[in-house]
mmCIF file as Biopython writes it, N, C-alpha, C and O atoms, coordinates in Angstrom:
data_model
#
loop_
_atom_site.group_PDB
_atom_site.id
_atom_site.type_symbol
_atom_site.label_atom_id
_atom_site.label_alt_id
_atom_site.label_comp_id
_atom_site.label_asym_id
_atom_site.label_entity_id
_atom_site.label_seq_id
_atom_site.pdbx_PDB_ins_code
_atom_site.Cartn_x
_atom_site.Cartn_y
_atom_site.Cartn_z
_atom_site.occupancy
_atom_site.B_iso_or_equiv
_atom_site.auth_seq_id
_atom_site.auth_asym_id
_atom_site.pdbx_PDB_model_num
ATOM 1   N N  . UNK A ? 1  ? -21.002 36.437  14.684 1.0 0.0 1  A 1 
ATOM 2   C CA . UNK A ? 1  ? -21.624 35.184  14.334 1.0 0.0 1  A 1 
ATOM 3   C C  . UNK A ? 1  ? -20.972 34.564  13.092 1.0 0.0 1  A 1 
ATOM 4   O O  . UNK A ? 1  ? -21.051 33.348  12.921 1.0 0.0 1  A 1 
ATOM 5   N N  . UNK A ? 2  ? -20.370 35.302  12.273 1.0 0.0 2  A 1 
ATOM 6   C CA . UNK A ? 2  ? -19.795 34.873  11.012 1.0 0.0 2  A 1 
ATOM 7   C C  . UNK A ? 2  ? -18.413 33.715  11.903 1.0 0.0 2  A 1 
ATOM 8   O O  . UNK A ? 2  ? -18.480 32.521  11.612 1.0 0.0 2  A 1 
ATOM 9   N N  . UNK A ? 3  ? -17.589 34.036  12.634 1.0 0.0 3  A 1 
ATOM 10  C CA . UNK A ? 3  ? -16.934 33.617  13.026 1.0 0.0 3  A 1 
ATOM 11  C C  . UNK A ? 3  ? -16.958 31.605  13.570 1.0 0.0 3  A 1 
ATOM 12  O O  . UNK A ? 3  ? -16.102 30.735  13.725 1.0 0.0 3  A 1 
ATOM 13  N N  . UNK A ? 4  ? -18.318 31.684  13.676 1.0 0.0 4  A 1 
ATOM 14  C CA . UNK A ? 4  ? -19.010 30.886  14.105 1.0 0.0 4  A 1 
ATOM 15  C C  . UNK A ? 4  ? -19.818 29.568  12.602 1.0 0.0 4  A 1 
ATOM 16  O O  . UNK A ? 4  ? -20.190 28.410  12.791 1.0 0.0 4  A 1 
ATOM 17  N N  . UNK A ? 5  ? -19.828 30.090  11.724 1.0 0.0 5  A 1 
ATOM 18  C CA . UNK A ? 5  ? -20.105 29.834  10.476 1.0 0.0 5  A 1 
ATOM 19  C C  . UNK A ? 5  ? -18.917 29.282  10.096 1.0 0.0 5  A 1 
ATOM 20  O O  . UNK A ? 5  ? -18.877 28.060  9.949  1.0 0.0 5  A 1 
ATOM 21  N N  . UNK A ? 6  ? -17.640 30.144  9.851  1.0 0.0 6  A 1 
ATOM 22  C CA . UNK A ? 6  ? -16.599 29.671  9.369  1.0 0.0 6  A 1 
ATOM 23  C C  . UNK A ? 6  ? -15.843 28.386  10.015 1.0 0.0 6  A 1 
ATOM 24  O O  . UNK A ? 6  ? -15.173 27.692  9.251  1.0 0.0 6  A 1 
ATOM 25  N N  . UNK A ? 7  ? -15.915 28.066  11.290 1.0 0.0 7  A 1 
ATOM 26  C CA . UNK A ? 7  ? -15.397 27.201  12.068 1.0 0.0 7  A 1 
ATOM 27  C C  . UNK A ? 7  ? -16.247 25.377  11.776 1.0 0.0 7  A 1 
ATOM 28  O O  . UNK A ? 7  ? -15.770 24.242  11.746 1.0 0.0 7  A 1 
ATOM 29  N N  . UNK A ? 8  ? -17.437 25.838  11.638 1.0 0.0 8  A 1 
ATOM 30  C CA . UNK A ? 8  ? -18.635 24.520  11.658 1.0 0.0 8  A 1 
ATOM 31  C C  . UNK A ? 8  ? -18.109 23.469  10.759 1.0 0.0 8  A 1 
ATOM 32  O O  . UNK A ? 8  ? -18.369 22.311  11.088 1.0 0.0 8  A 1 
ATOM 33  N N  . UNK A ? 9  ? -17.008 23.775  9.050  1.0 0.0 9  A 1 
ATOM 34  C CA . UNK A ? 9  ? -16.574 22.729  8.690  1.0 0.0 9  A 1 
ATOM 35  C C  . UNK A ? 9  ? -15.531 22.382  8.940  1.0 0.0 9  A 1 
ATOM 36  O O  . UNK A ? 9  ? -15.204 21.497  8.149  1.0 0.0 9  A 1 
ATOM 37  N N  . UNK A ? 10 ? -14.578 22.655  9.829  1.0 0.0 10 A 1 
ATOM 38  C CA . UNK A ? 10 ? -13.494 22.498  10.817 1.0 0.0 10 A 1 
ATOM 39  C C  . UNK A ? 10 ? -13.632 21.519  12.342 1.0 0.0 10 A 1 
ATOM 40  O O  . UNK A ? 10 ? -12.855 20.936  13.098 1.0 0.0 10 A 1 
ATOM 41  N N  . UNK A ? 11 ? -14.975 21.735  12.250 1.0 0.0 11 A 1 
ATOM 42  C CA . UNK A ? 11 ? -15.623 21.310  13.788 1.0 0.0 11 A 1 
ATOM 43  C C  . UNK A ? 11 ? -15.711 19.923  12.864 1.0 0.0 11 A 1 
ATOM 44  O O  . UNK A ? 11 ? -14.985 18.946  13.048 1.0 0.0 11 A 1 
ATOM 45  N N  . UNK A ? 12 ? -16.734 20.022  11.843 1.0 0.0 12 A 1 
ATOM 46  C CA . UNK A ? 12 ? -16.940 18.840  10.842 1.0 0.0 12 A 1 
ATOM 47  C C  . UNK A ? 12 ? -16.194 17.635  10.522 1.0 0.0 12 A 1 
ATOM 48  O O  . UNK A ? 12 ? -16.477 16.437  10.503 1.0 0.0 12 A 1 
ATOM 49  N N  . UNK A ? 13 ? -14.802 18.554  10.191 1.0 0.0 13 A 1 
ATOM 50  C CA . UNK A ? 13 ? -13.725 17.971  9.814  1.0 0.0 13 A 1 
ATOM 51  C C  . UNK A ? 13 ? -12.860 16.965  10.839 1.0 0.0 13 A 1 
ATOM 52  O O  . UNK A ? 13 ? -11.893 16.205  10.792 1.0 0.0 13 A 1 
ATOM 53  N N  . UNK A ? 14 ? -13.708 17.394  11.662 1.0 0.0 14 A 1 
ATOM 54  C CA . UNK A ? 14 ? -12.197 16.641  13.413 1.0 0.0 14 A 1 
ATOM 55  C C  . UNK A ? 14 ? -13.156 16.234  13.789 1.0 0.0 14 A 1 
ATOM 56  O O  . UNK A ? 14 ? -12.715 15.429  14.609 1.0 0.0 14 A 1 
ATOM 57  N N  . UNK A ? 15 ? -14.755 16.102  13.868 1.0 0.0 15 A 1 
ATOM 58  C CA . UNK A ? 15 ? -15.349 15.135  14.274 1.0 0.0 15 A 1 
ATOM 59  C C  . UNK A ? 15 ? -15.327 13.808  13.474 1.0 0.0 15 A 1 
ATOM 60  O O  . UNK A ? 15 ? -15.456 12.709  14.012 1.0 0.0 15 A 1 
ATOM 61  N N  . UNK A ? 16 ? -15.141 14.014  12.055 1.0 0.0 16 A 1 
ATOM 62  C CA . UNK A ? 16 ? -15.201 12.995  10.790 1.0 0.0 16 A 1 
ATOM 63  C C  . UNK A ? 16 ? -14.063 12.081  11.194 1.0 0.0 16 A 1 
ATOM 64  O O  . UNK A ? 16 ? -14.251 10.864  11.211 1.0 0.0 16 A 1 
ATOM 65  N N  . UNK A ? 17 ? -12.682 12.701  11.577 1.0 0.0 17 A 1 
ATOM 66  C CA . UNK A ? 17 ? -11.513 11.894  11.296 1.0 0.0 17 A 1 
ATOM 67  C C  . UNK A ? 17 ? -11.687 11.706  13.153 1.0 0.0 17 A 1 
ATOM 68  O O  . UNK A ? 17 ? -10.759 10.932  13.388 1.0 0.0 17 A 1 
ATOM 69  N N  . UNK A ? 18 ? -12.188 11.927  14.154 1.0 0.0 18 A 1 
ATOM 70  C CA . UNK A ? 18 ? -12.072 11.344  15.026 1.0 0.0 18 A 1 
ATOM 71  C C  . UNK A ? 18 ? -12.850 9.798   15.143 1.0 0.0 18 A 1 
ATOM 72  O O  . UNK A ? 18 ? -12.425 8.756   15.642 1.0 0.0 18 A 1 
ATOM 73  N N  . UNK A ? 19 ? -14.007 10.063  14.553 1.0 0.0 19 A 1 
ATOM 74  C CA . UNK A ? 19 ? -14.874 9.103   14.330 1.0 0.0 19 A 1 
ATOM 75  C C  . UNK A ? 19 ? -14.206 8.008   13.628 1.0 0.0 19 A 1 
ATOM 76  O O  . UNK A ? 19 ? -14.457 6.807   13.735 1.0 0.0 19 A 1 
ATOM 77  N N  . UNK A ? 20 ? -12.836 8.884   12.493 1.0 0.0 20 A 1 
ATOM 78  C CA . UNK A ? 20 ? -12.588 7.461   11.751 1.0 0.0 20 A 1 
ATOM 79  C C  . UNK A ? 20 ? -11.869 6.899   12.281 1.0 0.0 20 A 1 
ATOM 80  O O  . UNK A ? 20 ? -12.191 5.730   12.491 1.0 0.0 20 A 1 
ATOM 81  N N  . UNK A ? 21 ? -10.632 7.315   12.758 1.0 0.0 21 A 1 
ATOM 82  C CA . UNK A ? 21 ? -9.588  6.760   13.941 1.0 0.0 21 A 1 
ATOM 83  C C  . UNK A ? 21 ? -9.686  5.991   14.675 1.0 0.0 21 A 1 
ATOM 84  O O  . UNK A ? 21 ? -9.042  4.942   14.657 1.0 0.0 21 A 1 
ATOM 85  N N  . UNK A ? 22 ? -10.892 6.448   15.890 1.0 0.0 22 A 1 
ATOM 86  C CA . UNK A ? 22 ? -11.964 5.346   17.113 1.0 0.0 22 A 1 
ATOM 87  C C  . UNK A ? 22 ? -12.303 4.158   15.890 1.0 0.0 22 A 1 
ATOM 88  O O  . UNK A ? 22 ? -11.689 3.156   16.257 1.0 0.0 22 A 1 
ATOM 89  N N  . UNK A ? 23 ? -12.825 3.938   14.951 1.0 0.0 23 A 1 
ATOM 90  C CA . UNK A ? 23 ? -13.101 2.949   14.311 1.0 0.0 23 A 1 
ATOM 91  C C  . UNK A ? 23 ? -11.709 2.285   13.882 1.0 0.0 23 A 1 
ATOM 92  O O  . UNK A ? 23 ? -11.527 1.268   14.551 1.0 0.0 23 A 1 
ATOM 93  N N  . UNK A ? 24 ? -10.889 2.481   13.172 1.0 0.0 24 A 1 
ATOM 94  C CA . UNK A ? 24 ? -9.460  1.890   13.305 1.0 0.0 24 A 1 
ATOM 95  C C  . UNK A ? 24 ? -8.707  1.173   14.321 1.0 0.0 24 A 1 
ATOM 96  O O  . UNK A ? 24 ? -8.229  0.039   14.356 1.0 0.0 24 A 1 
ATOM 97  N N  . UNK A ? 25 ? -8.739  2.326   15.289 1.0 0.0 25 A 1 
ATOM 98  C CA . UNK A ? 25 ? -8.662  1.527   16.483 1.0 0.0 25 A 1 
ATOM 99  C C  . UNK A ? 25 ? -9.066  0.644   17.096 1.0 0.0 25 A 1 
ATOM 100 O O  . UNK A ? 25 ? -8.265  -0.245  17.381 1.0 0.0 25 A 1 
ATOM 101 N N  . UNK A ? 26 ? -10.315 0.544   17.497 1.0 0.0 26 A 1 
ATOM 102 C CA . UNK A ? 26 ? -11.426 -0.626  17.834 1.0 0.0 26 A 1 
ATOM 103 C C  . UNK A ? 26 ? -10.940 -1.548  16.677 1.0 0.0 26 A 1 
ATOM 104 O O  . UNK A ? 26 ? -10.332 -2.514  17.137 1.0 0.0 26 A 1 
ATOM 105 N N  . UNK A ? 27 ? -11.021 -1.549  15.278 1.0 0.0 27 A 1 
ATOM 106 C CA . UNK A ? 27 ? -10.871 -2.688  14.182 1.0 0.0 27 A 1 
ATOM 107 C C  . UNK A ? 27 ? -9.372  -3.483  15.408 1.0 0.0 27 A 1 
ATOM 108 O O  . UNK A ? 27 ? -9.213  -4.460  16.141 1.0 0.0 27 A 1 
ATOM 109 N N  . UNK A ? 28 ? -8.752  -2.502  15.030 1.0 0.0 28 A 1 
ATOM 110 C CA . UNK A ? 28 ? -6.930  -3.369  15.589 1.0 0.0 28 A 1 
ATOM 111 C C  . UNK A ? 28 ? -7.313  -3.754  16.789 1.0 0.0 28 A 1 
ATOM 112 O O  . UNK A ? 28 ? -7.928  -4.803  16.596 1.0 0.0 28 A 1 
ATOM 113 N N  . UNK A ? 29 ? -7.308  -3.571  17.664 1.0 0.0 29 A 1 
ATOM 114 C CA . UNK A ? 29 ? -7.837  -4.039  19.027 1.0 0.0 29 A 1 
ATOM 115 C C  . UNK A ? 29 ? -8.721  -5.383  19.020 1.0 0.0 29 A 1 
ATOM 116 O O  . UNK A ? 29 ? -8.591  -6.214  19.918 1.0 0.0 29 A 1 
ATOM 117 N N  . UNK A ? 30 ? -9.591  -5.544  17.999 1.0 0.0 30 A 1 
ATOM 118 C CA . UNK A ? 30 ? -10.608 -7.017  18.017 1.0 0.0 30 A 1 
ATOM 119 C C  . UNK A ? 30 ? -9.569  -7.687  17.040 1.0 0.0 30 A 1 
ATOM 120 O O  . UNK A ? 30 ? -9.197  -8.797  17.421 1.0 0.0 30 A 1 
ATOM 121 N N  . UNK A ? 31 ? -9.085  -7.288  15.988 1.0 0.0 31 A 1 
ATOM 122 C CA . UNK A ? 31 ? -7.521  -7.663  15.135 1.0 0.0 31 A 1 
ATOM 123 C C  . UNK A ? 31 ? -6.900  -9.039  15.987 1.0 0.0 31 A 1 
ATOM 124 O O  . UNK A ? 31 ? -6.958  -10.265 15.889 1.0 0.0 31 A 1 
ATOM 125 N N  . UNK A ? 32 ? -6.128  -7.774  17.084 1.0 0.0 32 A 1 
ATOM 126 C CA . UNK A ? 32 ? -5.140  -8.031  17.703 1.0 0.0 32 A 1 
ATOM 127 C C  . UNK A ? 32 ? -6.062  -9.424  18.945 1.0 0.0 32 A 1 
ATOM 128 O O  . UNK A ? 32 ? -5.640  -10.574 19.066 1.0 0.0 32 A 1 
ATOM 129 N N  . UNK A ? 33 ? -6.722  -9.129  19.336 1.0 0.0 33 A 1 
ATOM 130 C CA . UNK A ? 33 ? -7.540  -10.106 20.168 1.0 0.0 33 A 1 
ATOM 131 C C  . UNK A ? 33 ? -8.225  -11.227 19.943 1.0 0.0 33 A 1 
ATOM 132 O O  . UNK A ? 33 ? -8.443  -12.168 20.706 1.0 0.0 33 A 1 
ATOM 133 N N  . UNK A ? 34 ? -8.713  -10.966 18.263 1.0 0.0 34 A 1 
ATOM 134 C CA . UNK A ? 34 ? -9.230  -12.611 18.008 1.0 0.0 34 A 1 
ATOM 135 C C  . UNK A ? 34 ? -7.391  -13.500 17.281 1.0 0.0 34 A 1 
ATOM 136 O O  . UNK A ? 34 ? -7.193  -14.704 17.120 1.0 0.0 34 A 1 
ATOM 137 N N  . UNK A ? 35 ? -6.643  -12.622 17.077 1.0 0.0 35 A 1 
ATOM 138 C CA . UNK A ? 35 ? -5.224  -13.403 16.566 1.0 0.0 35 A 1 
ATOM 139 C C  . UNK A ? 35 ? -4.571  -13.670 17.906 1.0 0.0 35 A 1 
ATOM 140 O O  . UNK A ? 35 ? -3.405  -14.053 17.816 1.0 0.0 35 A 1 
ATOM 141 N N  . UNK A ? 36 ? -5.065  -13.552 19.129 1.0 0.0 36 A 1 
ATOM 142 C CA . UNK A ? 36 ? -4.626  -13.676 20.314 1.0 0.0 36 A 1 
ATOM 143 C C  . UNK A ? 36 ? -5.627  -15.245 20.510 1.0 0.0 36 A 1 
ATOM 144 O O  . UNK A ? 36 ? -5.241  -16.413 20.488 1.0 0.0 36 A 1 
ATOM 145 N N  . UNK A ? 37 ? -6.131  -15.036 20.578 1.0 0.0 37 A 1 
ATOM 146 C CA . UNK A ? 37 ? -7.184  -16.272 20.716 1.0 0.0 37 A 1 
ATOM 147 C C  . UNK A ? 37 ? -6.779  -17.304 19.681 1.0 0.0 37 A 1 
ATOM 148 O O  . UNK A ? 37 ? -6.691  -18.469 20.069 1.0 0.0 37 A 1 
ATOM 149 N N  . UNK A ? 38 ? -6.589  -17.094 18.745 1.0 0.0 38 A 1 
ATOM 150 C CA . UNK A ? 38 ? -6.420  -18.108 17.961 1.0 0.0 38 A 1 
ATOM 151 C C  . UNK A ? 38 ? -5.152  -19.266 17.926 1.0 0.0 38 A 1 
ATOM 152 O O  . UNK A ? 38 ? -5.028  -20.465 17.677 1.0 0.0 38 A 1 
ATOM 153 N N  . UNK A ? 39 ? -4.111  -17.859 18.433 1.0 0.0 39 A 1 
ATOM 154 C CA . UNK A ? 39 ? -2.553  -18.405 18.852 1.0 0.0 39 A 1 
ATOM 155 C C  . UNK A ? 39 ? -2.502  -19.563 20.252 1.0 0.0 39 A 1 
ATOM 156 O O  . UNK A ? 39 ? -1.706  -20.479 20.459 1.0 0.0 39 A 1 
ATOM 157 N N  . UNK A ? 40 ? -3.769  -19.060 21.127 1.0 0.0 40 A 1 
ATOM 158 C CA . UNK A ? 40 ? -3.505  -19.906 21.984 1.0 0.0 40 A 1 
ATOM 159 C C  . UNK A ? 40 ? -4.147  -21.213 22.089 1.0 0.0 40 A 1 
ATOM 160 O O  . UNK A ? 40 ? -3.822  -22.127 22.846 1.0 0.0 40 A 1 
ATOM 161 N N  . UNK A ? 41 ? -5.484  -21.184 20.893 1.0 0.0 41 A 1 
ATOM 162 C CA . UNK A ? 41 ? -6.181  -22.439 20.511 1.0 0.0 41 A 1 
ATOM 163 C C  . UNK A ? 41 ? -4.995  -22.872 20.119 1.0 0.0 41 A 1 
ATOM 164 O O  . UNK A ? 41 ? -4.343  -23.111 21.135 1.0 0.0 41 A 1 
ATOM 165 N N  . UNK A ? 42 ? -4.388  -23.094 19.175 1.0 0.0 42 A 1 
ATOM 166 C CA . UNK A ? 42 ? -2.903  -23.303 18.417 1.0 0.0 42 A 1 
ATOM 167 C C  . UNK A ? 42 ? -2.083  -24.026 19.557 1.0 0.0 42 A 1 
ATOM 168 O O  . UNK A ? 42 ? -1.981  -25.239 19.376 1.0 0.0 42 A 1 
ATOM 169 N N  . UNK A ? 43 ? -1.638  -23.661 20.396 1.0 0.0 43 A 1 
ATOM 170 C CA . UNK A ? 43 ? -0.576  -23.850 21.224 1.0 0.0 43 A 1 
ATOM 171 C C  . UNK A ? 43 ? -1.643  -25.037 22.148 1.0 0.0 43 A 1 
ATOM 172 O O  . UNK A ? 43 ? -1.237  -26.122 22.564 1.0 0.0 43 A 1 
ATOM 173 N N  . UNK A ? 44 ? -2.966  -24.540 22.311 1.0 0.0 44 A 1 
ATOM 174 C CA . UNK A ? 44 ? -3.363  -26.046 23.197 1.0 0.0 44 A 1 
ATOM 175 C C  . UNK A ? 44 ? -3.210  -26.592 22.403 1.0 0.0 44 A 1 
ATOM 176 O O  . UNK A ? 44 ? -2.053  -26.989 22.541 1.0 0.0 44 A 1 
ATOM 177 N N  . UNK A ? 45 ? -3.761  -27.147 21.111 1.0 0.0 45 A 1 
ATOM 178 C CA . UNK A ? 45 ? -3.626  -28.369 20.216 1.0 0.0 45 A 1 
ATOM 179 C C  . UNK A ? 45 ? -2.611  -28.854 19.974 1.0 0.0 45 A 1 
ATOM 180 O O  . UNK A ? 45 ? -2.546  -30.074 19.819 1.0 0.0 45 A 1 
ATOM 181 N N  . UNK A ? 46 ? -1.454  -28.016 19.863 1.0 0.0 46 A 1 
ATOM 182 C CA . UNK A ? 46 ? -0.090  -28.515 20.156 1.0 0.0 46 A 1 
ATOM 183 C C  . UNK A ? 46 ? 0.637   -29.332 20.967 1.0 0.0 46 A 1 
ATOM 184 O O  . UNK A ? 46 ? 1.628   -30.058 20.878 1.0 0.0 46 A 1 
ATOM 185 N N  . UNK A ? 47 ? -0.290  -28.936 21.922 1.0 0.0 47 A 1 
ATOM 186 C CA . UNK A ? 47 ? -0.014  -29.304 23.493 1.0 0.0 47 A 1 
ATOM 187 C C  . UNK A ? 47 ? -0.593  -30.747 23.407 1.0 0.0 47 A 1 
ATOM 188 O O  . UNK A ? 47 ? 0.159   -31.713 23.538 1.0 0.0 47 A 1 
ATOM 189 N N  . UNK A ? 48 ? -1.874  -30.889 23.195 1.0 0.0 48 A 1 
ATOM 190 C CA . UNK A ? 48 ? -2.632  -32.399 23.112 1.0 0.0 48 A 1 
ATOM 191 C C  . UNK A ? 48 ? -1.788  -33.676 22.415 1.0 0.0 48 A 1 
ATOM 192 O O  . UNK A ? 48 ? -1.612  -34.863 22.689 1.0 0.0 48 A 1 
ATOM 193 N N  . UNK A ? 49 ? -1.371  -32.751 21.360 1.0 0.0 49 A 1 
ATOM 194 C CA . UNK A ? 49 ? -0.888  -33.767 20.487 1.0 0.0 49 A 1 
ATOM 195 C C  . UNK A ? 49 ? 0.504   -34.546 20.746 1.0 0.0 49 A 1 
ATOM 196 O O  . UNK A ? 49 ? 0.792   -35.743 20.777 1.0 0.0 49 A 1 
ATOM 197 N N  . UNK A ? 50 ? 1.291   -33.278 20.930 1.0 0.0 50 A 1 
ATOM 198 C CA . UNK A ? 50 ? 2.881   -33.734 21.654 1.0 0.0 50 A 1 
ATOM 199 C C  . UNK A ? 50 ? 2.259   -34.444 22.969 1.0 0.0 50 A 1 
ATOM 200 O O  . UNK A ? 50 ? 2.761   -35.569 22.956 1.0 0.0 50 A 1 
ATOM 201 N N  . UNK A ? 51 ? 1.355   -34.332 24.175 1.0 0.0 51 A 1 
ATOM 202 C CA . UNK A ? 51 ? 1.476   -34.806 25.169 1.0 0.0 51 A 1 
ATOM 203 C C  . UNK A ? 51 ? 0.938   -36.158 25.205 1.0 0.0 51 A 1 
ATOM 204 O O  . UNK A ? 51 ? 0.998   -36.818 26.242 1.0 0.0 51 A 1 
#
């Protein structure tokens, strides 16, 4: 059972930094998707104006 003790802040440790990662990720992903959106508002208004 000791074996089992020693591991729990290891288990701790890789649940913490998985948790933080998935959050990083997700951040870049909505990042990358509202600067996607925005580029193409951009390019219609572009569009209106030249046309």
């Amino acid at each position: 059972m000791d074996f089992l003790v020693a591991l729990i802040p290891s288990i701790g440790v890789g649940i913490l930094f998985f948790i933080v990662i998935r959050a990083m990720v997700n951040a870049d992903r909505n990042e990358r998707a509202a600067r996607q959106r925005l580029e193409e508002e951009d390019a219609r208004k572009a569009a209106r104006e030249d046309g």
